[in-house]
C-alpha positions as CSV (number, residue, x, y, z in Angstrom):
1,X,-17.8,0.3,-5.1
2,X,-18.3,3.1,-7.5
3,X,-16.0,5.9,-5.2
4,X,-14.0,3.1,-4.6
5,X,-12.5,2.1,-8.1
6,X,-13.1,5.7,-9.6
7,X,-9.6,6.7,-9.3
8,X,-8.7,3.3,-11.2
9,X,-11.3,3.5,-14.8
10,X,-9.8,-0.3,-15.8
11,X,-11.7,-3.1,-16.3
12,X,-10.1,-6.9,-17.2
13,X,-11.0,-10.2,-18.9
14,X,-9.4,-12.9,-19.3
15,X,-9.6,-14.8,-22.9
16,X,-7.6,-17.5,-24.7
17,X,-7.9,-15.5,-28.1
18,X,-7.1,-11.8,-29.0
19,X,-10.4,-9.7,-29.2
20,X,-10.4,-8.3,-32.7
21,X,-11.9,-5.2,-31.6
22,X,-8.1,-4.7,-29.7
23,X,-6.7,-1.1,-30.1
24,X,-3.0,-2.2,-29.3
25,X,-1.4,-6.0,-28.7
26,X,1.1,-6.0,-26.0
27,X,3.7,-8.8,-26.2
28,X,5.7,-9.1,-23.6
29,X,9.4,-10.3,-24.3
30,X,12.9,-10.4,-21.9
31,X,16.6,-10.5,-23.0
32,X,19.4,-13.0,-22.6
33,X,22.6,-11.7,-22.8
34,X,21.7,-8.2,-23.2
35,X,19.3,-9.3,-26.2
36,X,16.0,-9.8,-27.0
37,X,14.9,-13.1,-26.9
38,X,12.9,-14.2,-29.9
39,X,8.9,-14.8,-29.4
40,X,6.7,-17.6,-30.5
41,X,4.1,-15.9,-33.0
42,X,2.2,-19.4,-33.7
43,X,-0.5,-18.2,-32.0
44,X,-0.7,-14.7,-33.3
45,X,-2.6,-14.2,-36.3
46,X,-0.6,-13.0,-39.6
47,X,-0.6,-9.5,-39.5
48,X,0.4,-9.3,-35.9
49,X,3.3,-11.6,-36.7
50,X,4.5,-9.4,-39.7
51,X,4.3,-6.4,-37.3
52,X,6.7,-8.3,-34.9
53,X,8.7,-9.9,-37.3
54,X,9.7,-5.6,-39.0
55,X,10.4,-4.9,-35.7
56,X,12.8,-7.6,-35.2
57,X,14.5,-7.3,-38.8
58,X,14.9,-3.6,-37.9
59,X,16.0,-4.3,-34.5
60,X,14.1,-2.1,-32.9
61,X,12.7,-4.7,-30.2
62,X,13.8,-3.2,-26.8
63,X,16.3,-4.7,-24.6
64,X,16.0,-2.4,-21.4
65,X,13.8,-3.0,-19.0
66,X,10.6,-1.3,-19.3
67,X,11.3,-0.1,-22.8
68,X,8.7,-0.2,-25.0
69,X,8.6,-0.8,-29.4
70,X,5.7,0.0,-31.0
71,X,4.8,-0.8,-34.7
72,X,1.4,0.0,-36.6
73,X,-0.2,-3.0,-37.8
74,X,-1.5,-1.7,-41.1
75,X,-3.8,-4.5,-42.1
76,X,-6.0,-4.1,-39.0
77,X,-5.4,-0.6,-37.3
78,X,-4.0,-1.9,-34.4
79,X,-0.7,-1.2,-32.8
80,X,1.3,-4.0,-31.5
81,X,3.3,-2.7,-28.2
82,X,6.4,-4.6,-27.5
83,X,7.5,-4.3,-24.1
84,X,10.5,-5.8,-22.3
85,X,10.6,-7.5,-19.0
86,X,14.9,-7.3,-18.3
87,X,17.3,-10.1,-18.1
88,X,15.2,-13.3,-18.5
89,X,17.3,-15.0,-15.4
90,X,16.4,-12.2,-13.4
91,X,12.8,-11.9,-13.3
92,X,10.6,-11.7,-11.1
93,X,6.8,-10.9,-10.5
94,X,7.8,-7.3,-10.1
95,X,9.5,-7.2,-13.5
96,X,5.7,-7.7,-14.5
97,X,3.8,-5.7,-12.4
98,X,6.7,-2.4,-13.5
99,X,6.4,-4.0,-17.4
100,X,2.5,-3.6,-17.3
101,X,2.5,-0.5,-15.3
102,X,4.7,1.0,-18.0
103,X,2.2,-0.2,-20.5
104,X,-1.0,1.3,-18.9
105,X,0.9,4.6,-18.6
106,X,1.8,4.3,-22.6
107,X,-2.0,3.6,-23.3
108,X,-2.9,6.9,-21.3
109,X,-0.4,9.0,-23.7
110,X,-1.1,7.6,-26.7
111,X,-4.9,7.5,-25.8
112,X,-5.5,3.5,-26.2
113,X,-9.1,2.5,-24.7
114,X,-8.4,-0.8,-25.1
115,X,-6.0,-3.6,-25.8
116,X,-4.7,-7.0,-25.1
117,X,-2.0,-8.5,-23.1
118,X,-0.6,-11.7,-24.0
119,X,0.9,-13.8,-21.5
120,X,3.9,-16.5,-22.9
121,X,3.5,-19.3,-21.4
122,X,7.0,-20.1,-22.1
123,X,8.0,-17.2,-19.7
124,X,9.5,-18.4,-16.4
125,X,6.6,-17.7,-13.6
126,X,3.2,-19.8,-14.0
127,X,0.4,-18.2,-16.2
128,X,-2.0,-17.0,-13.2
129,X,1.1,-15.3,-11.2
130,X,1.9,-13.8,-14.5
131,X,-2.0,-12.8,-15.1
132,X,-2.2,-11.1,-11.4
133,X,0.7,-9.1,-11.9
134,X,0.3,-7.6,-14.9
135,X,-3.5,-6.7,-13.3
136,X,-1.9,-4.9,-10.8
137,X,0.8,-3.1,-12.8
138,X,-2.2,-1.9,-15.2
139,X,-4.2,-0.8,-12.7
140,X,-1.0,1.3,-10.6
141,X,0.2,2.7,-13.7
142,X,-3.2,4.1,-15.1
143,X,-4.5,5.4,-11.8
144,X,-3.9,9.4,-11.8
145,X,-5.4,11.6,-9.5
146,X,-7.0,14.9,-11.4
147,X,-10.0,15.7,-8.9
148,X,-8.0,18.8,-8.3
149,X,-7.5,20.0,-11.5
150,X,-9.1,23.1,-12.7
151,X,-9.6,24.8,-15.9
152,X,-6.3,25.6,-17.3
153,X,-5.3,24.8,-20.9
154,X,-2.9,22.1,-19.6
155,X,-6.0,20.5,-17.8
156,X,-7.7,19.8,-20.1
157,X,-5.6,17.2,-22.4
158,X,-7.9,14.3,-22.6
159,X,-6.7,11.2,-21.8
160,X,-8.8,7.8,-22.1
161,X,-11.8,8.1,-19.8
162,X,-10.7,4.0,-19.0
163,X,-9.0,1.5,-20.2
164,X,-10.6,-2.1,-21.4
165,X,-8.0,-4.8,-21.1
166,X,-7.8,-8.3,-22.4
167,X,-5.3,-10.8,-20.8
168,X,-4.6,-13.7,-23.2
169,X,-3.4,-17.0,-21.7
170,X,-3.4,-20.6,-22.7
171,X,-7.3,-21.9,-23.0
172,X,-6.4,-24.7,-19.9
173,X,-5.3,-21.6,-17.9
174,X,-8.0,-19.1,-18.2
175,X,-10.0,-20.1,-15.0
176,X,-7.4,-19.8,-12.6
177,X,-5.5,-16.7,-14.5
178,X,-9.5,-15.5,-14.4
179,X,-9.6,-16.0,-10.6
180,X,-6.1,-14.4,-10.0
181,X,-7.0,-11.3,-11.7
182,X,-10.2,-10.6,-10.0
183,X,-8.7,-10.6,-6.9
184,X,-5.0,-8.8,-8.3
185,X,-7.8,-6.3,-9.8
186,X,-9.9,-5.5,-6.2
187,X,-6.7,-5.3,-4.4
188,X,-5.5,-2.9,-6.3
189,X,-8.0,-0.9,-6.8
190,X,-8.3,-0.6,-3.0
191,X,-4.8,0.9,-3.1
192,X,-5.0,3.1,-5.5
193,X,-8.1,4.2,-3.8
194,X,-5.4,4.7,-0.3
195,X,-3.2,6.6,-3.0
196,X,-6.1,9.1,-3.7
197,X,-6.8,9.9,-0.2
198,X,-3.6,10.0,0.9
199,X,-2.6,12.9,-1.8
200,X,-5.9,14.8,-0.9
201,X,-4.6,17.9,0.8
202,X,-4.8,19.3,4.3
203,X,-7.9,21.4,3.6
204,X,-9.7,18.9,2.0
205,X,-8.8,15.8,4.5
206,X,-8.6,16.6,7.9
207,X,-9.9,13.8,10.8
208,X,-13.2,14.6,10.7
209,X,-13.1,14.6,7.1
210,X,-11.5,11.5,6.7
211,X,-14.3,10.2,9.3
212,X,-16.7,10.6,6.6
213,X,-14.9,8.9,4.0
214,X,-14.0,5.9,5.9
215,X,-17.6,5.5,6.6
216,X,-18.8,5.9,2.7
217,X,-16.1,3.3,1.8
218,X,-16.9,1.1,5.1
219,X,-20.6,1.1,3.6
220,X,-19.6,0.3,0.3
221,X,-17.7,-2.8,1.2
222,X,-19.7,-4.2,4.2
223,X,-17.0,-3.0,7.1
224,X,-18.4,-1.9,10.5
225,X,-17.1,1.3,11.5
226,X,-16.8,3.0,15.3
227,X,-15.5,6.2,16.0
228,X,-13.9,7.7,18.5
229,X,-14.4,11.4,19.2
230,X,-12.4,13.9,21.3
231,X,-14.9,13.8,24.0
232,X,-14.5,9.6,24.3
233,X,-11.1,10.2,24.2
234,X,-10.8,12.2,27.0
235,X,-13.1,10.0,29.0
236,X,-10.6,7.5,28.3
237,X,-7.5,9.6,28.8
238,X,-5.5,9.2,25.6
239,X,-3.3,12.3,26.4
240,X,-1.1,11.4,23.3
241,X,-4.3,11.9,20.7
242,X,-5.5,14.8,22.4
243,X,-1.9,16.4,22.8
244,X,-1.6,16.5,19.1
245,X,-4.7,17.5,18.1
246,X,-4.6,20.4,20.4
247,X,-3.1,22.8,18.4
248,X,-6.3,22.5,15.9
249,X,-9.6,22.7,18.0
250,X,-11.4,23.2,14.6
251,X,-10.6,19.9,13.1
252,X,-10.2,17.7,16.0
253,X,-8.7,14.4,16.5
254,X,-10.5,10.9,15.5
255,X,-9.7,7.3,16.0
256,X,-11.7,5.8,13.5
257,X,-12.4,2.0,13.9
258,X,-13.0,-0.5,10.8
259,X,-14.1,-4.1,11.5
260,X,-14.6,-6.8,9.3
261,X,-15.8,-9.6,10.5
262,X,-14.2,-12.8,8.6
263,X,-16.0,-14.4,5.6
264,X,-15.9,-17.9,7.7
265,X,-14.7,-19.4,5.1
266,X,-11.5,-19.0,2.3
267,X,-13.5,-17.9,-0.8
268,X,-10.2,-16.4,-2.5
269,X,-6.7,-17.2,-1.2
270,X,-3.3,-15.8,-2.2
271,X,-1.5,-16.9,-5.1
272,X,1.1,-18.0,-2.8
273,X,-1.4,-20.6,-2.1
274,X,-2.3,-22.1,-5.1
275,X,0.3,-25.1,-3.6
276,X,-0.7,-25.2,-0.2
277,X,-3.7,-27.0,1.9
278,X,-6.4,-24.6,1.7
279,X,-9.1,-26.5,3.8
280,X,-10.7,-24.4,5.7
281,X,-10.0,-23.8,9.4
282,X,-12.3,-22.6,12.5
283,X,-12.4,-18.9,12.5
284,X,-10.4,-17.5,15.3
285,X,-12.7,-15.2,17.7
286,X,-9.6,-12.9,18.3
287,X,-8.4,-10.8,15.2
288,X,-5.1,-9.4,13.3
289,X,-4.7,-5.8,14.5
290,X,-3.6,-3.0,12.1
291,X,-3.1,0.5,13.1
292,X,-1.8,3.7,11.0
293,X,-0.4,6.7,11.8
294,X,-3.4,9.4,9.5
295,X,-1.3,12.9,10.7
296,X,-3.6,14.4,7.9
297,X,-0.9,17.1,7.7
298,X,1.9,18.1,10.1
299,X,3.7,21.2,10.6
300,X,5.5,20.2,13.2
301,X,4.2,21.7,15.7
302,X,5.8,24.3,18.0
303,X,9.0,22.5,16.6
304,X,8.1,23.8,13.5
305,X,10.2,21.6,10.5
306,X,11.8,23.8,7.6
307,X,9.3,25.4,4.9
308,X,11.2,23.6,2.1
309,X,9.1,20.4,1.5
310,X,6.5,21.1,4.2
311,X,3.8,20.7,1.7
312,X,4.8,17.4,1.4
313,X,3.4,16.6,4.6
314,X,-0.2,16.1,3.3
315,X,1.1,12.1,3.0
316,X,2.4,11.8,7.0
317,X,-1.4,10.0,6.8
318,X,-0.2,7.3,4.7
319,X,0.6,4.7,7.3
320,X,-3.4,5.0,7.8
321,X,-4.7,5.2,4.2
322,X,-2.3,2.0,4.1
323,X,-4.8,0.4,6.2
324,X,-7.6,1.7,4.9
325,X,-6.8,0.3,1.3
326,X,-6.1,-3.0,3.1
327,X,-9.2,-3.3,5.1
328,X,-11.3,-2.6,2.4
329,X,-9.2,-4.9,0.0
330,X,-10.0,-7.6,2.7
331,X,-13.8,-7.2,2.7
332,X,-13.2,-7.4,-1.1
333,X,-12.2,-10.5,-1.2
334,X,-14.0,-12.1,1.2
335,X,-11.0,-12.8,3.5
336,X,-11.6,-15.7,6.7
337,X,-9.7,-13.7,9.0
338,X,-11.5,-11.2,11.7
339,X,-9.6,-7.9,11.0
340,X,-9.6,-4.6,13.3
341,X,-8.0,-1.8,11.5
342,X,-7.5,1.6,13.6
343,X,-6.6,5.1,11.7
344,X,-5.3,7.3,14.3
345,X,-6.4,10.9,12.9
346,X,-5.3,14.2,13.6
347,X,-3.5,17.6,12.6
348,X,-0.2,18.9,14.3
349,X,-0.4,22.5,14.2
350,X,1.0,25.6,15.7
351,X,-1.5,27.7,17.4
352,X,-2.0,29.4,20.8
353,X,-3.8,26.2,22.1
354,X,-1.0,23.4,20.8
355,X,1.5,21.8,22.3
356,X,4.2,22.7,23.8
357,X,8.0,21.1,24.6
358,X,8.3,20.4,28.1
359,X,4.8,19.2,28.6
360,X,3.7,16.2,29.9
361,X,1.1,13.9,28.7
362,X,-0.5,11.4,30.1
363,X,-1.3,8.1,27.7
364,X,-4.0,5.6,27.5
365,X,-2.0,2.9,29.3
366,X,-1.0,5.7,32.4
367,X,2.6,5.9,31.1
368,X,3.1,9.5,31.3
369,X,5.3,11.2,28.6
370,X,7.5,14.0,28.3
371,X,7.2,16.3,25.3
372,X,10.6,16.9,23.7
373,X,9.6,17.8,20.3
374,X,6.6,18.6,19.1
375,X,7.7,16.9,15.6
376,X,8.1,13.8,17.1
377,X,4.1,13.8,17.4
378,X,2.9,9.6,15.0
379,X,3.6,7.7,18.1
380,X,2.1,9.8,20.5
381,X,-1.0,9.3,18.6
382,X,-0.1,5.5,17.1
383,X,0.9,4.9,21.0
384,X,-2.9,5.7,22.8
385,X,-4.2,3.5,19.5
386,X,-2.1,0.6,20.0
387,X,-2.7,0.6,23.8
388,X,-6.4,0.8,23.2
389,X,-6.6,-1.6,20.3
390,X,-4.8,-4.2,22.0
391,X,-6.7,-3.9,25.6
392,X,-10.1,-4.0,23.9
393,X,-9.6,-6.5,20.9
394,X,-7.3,-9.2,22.1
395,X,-5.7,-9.5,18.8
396,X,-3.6,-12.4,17.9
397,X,-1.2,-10.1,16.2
398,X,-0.6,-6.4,15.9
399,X,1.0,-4.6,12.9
400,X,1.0,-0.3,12.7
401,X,2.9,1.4,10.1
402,X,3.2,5.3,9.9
403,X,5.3,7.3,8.2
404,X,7.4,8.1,11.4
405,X,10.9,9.2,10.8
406,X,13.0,11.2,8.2
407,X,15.7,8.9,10.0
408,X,14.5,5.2,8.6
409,X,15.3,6.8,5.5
410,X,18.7,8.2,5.9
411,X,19.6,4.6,7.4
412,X,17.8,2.3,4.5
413,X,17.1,5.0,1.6
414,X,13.6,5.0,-0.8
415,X,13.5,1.8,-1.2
416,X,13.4,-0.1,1.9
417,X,10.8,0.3,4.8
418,X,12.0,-0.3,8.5
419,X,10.7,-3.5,10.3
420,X,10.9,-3.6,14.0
421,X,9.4,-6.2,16.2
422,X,8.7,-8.3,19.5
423,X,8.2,-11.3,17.4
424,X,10.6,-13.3,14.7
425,X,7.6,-15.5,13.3
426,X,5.8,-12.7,12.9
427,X,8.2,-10.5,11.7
428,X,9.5,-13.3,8.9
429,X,6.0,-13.4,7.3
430,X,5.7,-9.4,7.2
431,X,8.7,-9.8,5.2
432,X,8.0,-12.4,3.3
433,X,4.4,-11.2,2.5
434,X,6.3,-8.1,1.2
435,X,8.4,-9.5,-0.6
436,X,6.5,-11.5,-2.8
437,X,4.6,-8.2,-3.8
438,X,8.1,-6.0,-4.2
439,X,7.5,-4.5,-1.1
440,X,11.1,-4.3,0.5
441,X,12.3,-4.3,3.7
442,X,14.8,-4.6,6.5
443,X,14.9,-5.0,10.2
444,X,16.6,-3.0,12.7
445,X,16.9,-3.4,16.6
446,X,15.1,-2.5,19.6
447,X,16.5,-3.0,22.9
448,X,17.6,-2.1,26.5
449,X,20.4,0.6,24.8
450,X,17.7,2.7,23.2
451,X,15.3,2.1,26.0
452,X,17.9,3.6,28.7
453,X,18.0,6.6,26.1
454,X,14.2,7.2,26.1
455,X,13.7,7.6,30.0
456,X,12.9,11.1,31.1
457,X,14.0,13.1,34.2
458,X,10.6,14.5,34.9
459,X,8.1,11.5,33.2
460,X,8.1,8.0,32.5
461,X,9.5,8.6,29.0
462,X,10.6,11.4,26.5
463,X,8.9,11.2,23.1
464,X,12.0,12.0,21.7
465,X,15.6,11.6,22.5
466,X,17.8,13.5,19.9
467,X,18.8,12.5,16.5
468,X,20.9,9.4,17.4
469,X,18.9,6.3,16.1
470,X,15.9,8.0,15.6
471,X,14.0,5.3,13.7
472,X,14.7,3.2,16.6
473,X,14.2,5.5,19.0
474,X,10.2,5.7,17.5
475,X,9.7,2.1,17.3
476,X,10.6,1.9,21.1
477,X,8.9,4.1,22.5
478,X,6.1,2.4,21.0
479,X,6.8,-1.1,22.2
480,X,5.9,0.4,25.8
481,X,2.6,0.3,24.3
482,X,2.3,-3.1,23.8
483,X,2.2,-5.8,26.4
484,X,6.0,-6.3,27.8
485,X,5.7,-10.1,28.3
486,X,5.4,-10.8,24.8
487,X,1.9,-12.2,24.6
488,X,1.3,-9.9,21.9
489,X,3.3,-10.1,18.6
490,X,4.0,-7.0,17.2
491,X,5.3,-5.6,14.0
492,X,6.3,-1.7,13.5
493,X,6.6,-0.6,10.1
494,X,8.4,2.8,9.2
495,X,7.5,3.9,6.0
496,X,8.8,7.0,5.6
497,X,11.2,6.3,2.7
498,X,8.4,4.5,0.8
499,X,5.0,6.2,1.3
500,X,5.3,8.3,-1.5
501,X,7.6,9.5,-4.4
502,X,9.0,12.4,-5.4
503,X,9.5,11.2,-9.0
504,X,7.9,8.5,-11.5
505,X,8.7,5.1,-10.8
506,X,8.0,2.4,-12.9
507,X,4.6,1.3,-11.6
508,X,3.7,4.9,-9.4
509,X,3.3,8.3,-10.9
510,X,4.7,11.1,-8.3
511,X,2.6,11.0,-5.0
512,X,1.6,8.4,-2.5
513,X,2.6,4.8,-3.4
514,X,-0.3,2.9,-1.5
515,X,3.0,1.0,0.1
516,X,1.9,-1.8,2.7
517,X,-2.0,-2.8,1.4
518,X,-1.1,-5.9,-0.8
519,X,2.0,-6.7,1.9
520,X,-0.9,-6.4,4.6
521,X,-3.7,-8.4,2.5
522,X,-1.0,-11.6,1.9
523,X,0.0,-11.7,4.9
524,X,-3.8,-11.6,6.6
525,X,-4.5,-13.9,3.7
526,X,-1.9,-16.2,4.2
527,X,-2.0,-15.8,8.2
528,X,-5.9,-17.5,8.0
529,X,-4.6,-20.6,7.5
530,X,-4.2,-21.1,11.2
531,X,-4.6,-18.9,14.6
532,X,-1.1,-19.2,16.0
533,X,1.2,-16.7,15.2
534,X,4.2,-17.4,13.5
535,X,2.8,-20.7,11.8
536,X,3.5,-21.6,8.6
């Protein structure tokens, strides 16, 4: 797992005391009326409790969300870290996940190798939630991606080589807050991993490239991989992949296919269901489909977009590297569920040998599609995937997600990724599954209105019909990819607004967010509890 979980140097334990060997004591504390709530210290030993005790007498404890107080503890050499959570009638697992984030991102600066995290039972959510949270906050907020970094003076600030954290619980908690983090800790690990890849530029991922890292990764995690090449593509006719890779004949497209097989049965489950009958049931033979959109970077083709911001485009592949972290957070934790997951590679360029407006292409599936703008190029290639991965998998379910319009985000901002579907079962759990993890979303329509806008004069269809509901406009064009009686729930995810960030967040550092794994792995996770879609 080693080039897996190097862009994440954490390690966890879970204890019922604080290790004396503890660099900094975290204490995590929220606010009732705009004020800090006062903390049991029973359990802390004397000189931690004088530390907290000067802060409160001072009042320095912080009342703002993610703020953090921090007071030398003179008798020991530690620092105790106080952090706040926000209004203790508002919180919610996200409050801990942003708290601890904030805290791993503090031990970076300061240059804390280790500490320990103490989790107050008296705090609203149960113990283990609380445990798996904070794991995943720790490791988003210390993951950083310096690979590229050369030899400058501002380079070469050292920063902990890795981070050795203690989560402290209540003794009768510790094996389930144990549990919870180890799989909180390989899920997001496999994210951050999709982070990493997703920020590595243009000439250093391209689809063949990221052919070769989905196979290392595959290997290290026990996924089976198949690849599709641009000579098996043509043999099969997926005009839409070969379209868009056409303008790069030197990094040609790939469909890269990653299996895994089903554990048979539930070795770790969701903390959703710690409540919930987790006998387990007969493996299903057909699988959960995911497929990503992995434009590994995008011009725009002939249709060139604007230079400002272009370079941004190294993360149109993180609908793909959402997948990837999932699958391989899957094989991690031993999930029951069969799982195909297809990353639909390839460059849109402009060259004498791209695309052009005005031509027509012919899909996977024989609908034939005119080429309005070059720009409009994820579901051409999410389109020939989906066709494919449905006709030769069967799957029970399909979910793709792709960063596919600047429009999703000028309807639902930076904070919400656009659901569109076939299915309301399926489409409830999505949300749910996102929602527990403070992945937002919202639905938006697809119907016979948008569908009369996407017909063509000359083809079957136009890839793109103007700027009037352009996020719509994507996710129906794609549904003609997916069977039309239904039989096959599907979800579309637009993630355009959420793939990546411009600025620090609480939890993410600027660059791709990883947004969709641990949405994707709770609702597989929860999903193997029975075959039929939409059951509870």
């Amino acid at each position: 797992m080693k080039m897996i979980d190097q862009y994440t140097p954490v390690s966890m334990v879970v204890e019922h005391t604080i290790p004396v060997d503890a660099g900094a004591v975290v204490i995590l504390i929220a606010t009732v009326d705009g004020l800090p709530t006062p903390v049991s210290d029973a359990g802390l030993p004397a000189a931690l409790r004088q530390a907290m005790r000067a802060l409160s007498l001072a009042g320095a404890l912080p009342n703002l969300a993610n703020e953090i107080a921090c007071q030398a503890v003179e008798s020991s050499g530690q620092r105790l870290l106080v952090v706040c959570l926000g209004d203790r009638q508002k919180l919610t697992l996200q409050c801990y996940r942003d708290a601890a984030a904030t805290v791993a991102k503090a031990a970076r600066k300061q240059k804390i190798a280790q500490l320990a995290m103490l989790i107050d039972p008296a705090l609203p959510q149960g113990s283990h939630e609380i445990a798996a949270a904070c794991a995943t906050g720790l490791c988003a907020g210390f993951f950083l991606l310096e690979q590229f970094k050369g030899t400058s003076t501002d380079s070469k600030a050292k920063s902990p080589a890795s981070l050795s954290v203690t989560l402290v619980v209540e003794k009768p908690a510790q094996p389930f807050a144990a549990t919870a983090v180890r799989r909180a800790e390989a899920i997001a690990k496999s994210q951050n991993f999709a982070r990493a890849i997703a920020g590595h530029p243009g000439n250093v991922v391209n689809p063949p490239a990221l052919e070769k890292i989905a196979k290392s990764a595959a290997k290290a995690c026990g996924l089976k991989v198949r690849v599709l090449d641009e000579k098996q593509m043509a043999k099969l006719g997926m005009g839409g992949m070969l379209g868009v890779g056409m303008g790069s004949p030197q990094t040609p497209p790939r469909m890269i296919v990653l299996e895994w097989q089903g554990s048979g049965s539930r070795v770790q489950g969701s903390e959703r269901d710690r409540n919930k009958d987790l006998t387990p049931k007969p493996r299903a033979l057909n699988p959960l489909l995911l497929v990503g959109k992995a434009v590994t970077f995008d011009t725009g083709g002939i249709s060139i977009k604007p230079r400002e911001g272009m370079q941004r485009m190294v993360f149109d592949k993180c609908g793909a590297m959402a997948v990837l972290g999932a699958m391989i957070a899957l094989a991690r934790t031993k999930c029951s569920q069969r799982v195909i997951g297809i990353l639909a590679a390839a460059e849109n360029h402009v060259s004498a040998t791209a695309y052009r407006p005005g031509d027509i292409l012919t899909m996977y599936n024989g609908v034939t599609v005119e080429i309005t703008n070059t720009d409009a190029e994820g579901r051409l290639v999410l389109a020939d995937a989906l066709a494919w991965g449905i006709e030769t998998y069967k799957p029970l379910a399909v979910v793709d997600l792709a960063t596919l319009t600047g429009g999703v985000v000028i309807a639902l901002g930076k904070e919400f990724a656009g659901v569109f579907s076939n299915h309301d079962g399926i489409a409830t759990e999505i949300a749910e599954a996102g929602a527990y993890h403070g992945e937002k979303m919202w639905r938006l329509p697809i119907g016979e209105e948008v569908k009369e806008m996407m017909k063509s004069d000359h083809a079957d269809i136009v890839n793109s019909a103007g700027r009037h509901a352009h996020a719509i406009q994507g996710a129906e064009f794609l549904r003609r990819f997916v069977p039309e009686d239904g039989s096959t729930p599907w979800v579309h995810l637009d993630i355009a607004g959420v793939a990546d960030n411009e600025k620090a967040s609480a939890m993410y550092t600027p660059g791709a967010t990883g947004w969709g794994v641990r949405t994707l792995v709770e609702w597989i996770t929860g999903r193997s509890r029975g075959d039929e879609p939409g059951a509870s």
